[in-house]
Every structure is written in C-alpha cells, then in structure tokens.
MIMAR-810474 format. One record per residue (C-alpha): y, z, x; residue in three letters; residue number from 1; chain. Coordinates in nm, 3 decimals, decimal comma, m for minus. Layout:
% residues N
<r Y="Y" Z="Z" X="X" residuo="ALA" num="NUM" cadena="A"/>
...
% end
This chain:
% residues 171
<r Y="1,511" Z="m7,981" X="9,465" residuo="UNK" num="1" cadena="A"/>
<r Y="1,815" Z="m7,827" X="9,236" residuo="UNK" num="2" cadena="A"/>
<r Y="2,056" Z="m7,923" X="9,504" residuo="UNK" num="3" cadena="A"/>
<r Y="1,870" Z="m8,322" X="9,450" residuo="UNK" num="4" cadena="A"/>
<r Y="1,896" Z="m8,266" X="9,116" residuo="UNK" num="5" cadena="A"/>
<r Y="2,296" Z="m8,150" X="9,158" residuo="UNK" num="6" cadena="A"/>
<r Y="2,339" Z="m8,424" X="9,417" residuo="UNK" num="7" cadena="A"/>
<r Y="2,198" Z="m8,683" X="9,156" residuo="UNK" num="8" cadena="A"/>
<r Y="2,411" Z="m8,568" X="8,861" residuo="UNK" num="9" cadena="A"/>
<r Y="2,729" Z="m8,615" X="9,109" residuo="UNK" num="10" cadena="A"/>
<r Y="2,618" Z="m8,962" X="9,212" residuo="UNK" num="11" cadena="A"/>
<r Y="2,548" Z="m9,100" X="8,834" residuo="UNK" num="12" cadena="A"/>
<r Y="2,921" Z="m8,955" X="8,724" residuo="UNK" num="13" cadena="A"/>
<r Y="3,072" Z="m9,124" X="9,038" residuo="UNK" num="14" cadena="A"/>
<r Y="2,916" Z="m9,438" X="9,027" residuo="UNK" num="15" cadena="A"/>
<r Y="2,780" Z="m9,493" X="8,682" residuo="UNK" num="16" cadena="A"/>
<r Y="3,081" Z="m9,761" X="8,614" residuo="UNK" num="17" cadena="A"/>
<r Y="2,942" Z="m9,962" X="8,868" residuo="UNK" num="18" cadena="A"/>
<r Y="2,660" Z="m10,040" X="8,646" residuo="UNK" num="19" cadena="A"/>
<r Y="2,844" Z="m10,028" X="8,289" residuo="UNK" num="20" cadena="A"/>
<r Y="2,775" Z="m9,689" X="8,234" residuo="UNK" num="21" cadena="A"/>
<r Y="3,051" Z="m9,381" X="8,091" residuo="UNK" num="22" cadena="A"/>
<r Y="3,053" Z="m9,134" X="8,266" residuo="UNK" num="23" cadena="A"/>
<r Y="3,195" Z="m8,905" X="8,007" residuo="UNK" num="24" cadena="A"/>
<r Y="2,866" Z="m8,970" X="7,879" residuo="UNK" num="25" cadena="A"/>
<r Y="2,589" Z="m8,811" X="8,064" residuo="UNK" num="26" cadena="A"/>
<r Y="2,335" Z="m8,613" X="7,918" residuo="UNK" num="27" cadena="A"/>
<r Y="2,034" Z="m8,429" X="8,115" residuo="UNK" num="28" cadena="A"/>
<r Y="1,650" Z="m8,341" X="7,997" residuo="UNK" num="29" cadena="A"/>
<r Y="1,421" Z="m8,191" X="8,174" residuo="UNK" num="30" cadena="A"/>
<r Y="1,079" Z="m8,082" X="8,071" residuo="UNK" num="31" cadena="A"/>
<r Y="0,876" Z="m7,782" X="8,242" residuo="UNK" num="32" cadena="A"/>
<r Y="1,002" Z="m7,779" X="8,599" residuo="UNK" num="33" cadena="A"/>
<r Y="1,194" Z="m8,006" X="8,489" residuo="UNK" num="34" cadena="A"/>
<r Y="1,319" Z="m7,788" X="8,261" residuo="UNK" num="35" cadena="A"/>
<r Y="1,357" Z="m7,541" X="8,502" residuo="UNK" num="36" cadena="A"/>
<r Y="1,575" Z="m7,752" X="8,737" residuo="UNK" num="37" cadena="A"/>
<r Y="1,782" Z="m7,902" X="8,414" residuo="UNK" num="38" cadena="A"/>
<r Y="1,859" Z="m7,548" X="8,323" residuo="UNK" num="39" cadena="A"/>
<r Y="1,956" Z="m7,496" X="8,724" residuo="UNK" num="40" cadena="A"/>
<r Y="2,171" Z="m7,820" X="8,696" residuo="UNK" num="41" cadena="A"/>
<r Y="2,324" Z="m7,648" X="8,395" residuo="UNK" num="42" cadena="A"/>
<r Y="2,472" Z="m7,377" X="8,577" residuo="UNK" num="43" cadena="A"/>
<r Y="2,612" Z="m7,562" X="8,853" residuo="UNK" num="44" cadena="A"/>
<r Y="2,989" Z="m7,531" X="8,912" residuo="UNK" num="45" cadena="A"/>
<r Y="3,118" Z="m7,877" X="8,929" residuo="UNK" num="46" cadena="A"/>
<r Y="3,479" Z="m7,771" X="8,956" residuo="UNK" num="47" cadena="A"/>
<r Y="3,387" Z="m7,680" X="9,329" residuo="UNK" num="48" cadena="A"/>
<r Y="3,264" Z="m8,029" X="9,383" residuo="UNK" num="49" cadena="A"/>
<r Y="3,566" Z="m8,226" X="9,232" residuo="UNK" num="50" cadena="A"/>
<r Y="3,434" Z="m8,256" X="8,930" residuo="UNK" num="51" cadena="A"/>
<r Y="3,473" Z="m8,187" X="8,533" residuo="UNK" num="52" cadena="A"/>
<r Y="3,354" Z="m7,829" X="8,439" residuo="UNK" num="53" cadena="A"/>
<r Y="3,220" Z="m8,042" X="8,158" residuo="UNK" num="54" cadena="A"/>
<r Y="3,042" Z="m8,369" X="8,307" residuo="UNK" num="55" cadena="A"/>
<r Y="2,711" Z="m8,279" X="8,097" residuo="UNK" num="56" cadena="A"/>
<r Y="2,790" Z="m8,332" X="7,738" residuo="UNK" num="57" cadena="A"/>
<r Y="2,429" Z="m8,228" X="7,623" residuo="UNK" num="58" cadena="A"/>
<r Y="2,118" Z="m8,113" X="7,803" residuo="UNK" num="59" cadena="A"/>
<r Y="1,762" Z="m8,106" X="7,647" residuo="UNK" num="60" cadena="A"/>
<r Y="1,518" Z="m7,905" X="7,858" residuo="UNK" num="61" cadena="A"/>
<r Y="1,187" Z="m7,840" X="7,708" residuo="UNK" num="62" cadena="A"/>
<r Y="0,978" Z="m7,539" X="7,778" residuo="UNK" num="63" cadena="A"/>
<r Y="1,087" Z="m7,409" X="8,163" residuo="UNK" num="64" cadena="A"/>
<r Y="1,102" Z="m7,112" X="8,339" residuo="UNK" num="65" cadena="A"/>
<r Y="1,509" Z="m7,013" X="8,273" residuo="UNK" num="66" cadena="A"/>
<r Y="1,424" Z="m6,694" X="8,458" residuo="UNK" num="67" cadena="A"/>
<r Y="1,214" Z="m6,679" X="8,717" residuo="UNK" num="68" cadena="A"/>
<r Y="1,108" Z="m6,248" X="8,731" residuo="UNK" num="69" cadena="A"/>
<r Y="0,793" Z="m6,340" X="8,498" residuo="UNK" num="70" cadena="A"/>
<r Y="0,678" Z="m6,635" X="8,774" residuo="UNK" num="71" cadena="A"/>
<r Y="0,714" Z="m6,425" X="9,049" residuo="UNK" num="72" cadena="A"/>
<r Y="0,542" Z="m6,165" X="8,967" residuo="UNK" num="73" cadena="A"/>
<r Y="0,247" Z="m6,392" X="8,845" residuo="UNK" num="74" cadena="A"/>
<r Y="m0,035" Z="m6,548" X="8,958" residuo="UNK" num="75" cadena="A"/>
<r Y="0,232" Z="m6,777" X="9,148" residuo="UNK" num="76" cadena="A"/>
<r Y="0,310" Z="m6,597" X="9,384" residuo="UNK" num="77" cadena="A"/>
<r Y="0,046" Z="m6,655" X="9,582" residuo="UNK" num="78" cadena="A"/>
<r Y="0,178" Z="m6,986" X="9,654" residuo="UNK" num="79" cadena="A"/>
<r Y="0,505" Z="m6,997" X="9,562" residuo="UNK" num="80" cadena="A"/>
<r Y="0,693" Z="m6,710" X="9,804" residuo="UNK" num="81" cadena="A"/>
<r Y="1,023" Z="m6,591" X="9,616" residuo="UNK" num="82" cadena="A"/>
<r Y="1,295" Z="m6,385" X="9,757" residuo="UNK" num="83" cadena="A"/>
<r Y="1,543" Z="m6,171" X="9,552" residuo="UNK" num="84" cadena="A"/>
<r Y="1,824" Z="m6,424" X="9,616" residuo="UNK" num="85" cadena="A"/>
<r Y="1,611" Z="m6,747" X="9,524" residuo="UNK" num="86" cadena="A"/>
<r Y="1,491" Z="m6,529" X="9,191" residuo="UNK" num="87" cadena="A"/>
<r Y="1,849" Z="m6,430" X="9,099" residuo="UNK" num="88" cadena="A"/>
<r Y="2,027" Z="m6,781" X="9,227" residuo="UNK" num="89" cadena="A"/>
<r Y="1,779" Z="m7,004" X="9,012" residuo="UNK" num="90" cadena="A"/>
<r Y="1,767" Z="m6,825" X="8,701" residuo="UNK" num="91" cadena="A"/>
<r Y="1,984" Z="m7,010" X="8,446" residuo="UNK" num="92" cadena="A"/>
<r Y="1,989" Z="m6,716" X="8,217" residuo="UNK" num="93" cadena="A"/>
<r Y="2,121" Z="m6,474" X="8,444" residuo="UNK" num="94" cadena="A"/>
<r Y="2,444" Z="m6,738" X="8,454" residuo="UNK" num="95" cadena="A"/>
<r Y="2,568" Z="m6,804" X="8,151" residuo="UNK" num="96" cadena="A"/>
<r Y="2,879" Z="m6,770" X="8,221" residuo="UNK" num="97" cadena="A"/>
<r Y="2,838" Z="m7,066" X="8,398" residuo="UNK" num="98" cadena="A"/>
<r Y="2,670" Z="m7,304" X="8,153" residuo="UNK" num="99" cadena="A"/>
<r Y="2,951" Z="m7,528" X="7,948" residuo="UNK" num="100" cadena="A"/>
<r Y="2,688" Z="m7,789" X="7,805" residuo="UNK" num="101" cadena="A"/>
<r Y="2,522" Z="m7,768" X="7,473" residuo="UNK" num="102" cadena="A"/>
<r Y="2,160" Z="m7,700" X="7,487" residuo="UNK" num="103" cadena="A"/>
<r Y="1,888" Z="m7,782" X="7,282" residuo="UNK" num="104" cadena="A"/>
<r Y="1,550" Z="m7,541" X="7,426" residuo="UNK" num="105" cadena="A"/>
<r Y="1,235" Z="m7,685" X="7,314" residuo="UNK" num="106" cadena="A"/>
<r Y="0,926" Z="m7,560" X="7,274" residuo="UNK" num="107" cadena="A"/>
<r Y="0,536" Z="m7,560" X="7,089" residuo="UNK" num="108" cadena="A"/>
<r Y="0,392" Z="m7,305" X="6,891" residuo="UNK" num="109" cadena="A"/>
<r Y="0,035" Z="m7,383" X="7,111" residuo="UNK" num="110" cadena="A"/>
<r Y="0,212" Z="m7,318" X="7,482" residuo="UNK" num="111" cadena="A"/>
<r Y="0,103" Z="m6,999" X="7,645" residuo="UNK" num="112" cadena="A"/>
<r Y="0,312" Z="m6,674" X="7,577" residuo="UNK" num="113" cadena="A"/>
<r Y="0,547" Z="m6,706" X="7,859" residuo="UNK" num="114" cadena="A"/>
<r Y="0,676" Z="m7,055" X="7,786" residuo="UNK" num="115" cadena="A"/>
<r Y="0,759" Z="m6,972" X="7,437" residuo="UNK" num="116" cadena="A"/>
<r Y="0,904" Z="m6,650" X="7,534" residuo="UNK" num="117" cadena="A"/>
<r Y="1,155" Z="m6,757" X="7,812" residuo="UNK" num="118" cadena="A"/>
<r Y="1,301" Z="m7,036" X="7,539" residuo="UNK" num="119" cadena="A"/>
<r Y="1,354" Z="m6,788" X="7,317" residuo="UNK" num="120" cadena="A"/>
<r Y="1,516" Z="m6,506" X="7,478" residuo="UNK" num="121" cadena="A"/>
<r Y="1,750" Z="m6,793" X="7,669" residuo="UNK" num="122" cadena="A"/>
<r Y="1,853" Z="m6,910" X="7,349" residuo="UNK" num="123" cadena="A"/>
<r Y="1,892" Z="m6,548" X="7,229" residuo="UNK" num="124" cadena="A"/>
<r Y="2,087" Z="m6,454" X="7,558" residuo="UNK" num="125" cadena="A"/>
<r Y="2,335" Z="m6,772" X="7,504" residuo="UNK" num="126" cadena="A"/>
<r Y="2,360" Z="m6,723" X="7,137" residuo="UNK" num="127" cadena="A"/>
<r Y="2,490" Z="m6,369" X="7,272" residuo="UNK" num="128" cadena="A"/>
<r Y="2,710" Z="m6,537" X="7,492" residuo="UNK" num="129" cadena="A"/>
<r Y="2,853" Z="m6,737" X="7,199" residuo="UNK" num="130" cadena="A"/>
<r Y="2,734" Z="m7,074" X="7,375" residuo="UNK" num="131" cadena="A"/>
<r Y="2,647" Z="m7,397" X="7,147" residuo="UNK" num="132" cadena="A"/>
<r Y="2,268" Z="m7,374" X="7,148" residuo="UNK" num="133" cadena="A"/>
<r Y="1,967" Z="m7,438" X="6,955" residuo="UNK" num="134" cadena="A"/>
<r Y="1,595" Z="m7,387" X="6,935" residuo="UNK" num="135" cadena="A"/>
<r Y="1,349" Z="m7,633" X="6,818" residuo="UNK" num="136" cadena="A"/>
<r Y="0,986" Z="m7,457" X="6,762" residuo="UNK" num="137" cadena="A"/>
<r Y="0,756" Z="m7,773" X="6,751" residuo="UNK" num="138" cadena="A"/>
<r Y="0,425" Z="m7,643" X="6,512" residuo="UNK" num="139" cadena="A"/>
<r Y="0,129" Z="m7,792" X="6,670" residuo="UNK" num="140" cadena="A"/>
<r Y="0,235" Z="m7,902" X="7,006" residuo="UNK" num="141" cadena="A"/>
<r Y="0,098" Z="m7,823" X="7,354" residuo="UNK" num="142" cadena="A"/>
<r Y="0,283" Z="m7,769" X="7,666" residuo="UNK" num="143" cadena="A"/>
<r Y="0,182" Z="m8,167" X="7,727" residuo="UNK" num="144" cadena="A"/>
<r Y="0,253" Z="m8,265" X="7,402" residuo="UNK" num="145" cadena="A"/>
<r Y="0,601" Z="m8,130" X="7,423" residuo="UNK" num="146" cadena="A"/>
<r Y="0,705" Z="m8,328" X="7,735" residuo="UNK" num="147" cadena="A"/>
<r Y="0,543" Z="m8,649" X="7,605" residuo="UNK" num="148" cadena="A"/>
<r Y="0,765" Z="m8,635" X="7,300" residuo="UNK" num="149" cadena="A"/>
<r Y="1,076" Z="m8,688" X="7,487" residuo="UNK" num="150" cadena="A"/>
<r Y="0,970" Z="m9,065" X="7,567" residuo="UNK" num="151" cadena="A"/>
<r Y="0,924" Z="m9,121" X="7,207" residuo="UNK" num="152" cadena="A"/>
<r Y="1,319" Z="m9,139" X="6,965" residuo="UNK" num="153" cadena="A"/>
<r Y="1,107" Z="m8,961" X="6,685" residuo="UNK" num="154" cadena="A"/>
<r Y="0,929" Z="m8,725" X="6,892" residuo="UNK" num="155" cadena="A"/>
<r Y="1,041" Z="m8,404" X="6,905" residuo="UNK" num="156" cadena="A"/>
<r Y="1,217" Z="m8,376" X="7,191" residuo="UNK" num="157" cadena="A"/>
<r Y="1,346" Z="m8,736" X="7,182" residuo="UNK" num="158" cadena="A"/>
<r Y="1,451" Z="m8,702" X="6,850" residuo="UNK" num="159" cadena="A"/>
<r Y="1,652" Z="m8,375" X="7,009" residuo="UNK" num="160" cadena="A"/>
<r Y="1,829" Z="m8,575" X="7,267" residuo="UNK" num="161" cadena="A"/>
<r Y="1,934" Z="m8,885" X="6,990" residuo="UNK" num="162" cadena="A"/>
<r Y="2,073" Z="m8,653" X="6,774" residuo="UNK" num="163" cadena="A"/>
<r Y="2,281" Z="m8,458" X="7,070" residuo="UNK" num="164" cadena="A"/>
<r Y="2,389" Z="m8,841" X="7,230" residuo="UNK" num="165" cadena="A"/>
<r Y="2,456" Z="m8,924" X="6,838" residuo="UNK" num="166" cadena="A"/>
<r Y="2,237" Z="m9,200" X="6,875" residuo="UNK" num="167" cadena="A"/>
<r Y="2,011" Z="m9,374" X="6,584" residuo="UNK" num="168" cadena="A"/>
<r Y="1,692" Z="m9,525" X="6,562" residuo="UNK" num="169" cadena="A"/>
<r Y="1,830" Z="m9,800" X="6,349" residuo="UNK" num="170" cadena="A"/>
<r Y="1,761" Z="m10,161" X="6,512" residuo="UNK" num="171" cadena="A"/>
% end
C-alpha cells in the first residue's frame, strides 16, 4: 500500500497539468492508516525517482501509527505479522532525516492512549530534528470525529490543511 500511495503521489506531480492542476502544489492528508501511510509517503526519497526532494509542500495526517513497535507488540499481531525490517522501514519517525514537508499531527483528547501518544512524541522527535511541525490537540474529539473533520474547511483537521494550502473559506 505505501509503495500505491508513493506510486500515486508520482503520478499526480507528473500528470497533474493535464488536468489544470500545479504541481508545485500538492499537499497530502491522511487520517489513521491513512495517517500512517501519509507519514510513510513523507519519508519517501523522491530524488531517487526523478523527482523534487520537495514535491509535498504540506502534509496533514491525523492520528496514525508513525512508529509501528507499540502495534506490533499489541493485540495486532495476531493478525497483522511484522518483521524487524517492515517495523523499522515503515516507521516515519525513525526517518526524519528524510521528511522535507511541513507537518501538521492531529489528534483528540478522547482517542485511546496510544494514538495520542505516537502524535506527540513524532512531533517531539521532529521538533528535535528542527523540522517545521505542529500539533493540534482537538478537546472533545474521538478517533472518528477527528477523521471526519478533515471533509469539513472549519473542522479541525480541514481547517489544518486550509491554513497550510493558504486557502480561505471566503466565497
């Protein structure tokens, strides 16, 4: 799925003038695994491909798993069978180096522990890493709630992503 989610990024900056977009405008949210994957996308190395270091010029992502040691060792792993490389390859904290988009990490004071926890300590770790980051706690919101307000410009997270595009509400 990250290498889909690489693959798609690629496509949209290659073709996007096709359909009037810029493509030194892309932007990338992602919200629970899709926060997860965003935060993979993050880290990618686009240079290798051809492409800007820079292509994302924001990236929301809204309460994922940025590393993945806590999920393994959970109930999860039941089901989901992780080896040392996939744990180390598709944690975006562990490659920060690597990230050269500004985040915005999202997340509600009512999501379990471990969602509020791995936003916070990946902002802390790329605050420490002197990248442009920041945290928005959202008082009162669910893990559902969260990802719902990204559909909505005055939602939390959708509010997040039309500030970072510098985009109004304004009709």
């Amino acid at each position: 799925m990250v290498d889909q989610c690489r693959r798609a990024v690629a496509w949209v900056y290659r073709n996007t003038v096709s359909f009037g977009g810029d493509p030194n405008a892309l932007y990338l949210s992602g919200h629970s695994s899709g926060g997860h994957l965003a935060g993979c996308v993050v880290i990618t190395e686009w240079e290798k491909q051809g492409l800007p270091r820079d292509i994302l010029k924001g990236a929301v992502l809204g309460s994922g798993m940025f590393d993945l040691k806590a999920p393994r060792l959970s109930a999860r792993s039941r089901y989901v069978k992780f080896t040392d490389a996939m744990e180390e390859t598709l944690s975006a904290q562990r490659h920060l180096d690597r990230i050269h988009t500004p985040l915005v990490l999202v997340h509600g004071t009512l999501e379990t522990p471990d969602f509020q926890r791995q936003s916070g300590d990946f902002h802390a770790a790329m605050r420490a890493a002197g990248k442009p980051v920041t945290l928005i706690v959202a008082k009162g919101h669910n893990h559902f709630e969260i990802g719902e307000s990204l559909g909505n410009p005055y939602g939390v997270m959708g509010r997040a992503a039309f500030e970072m595009m510098k985009l109004t509400t304004a009709v």
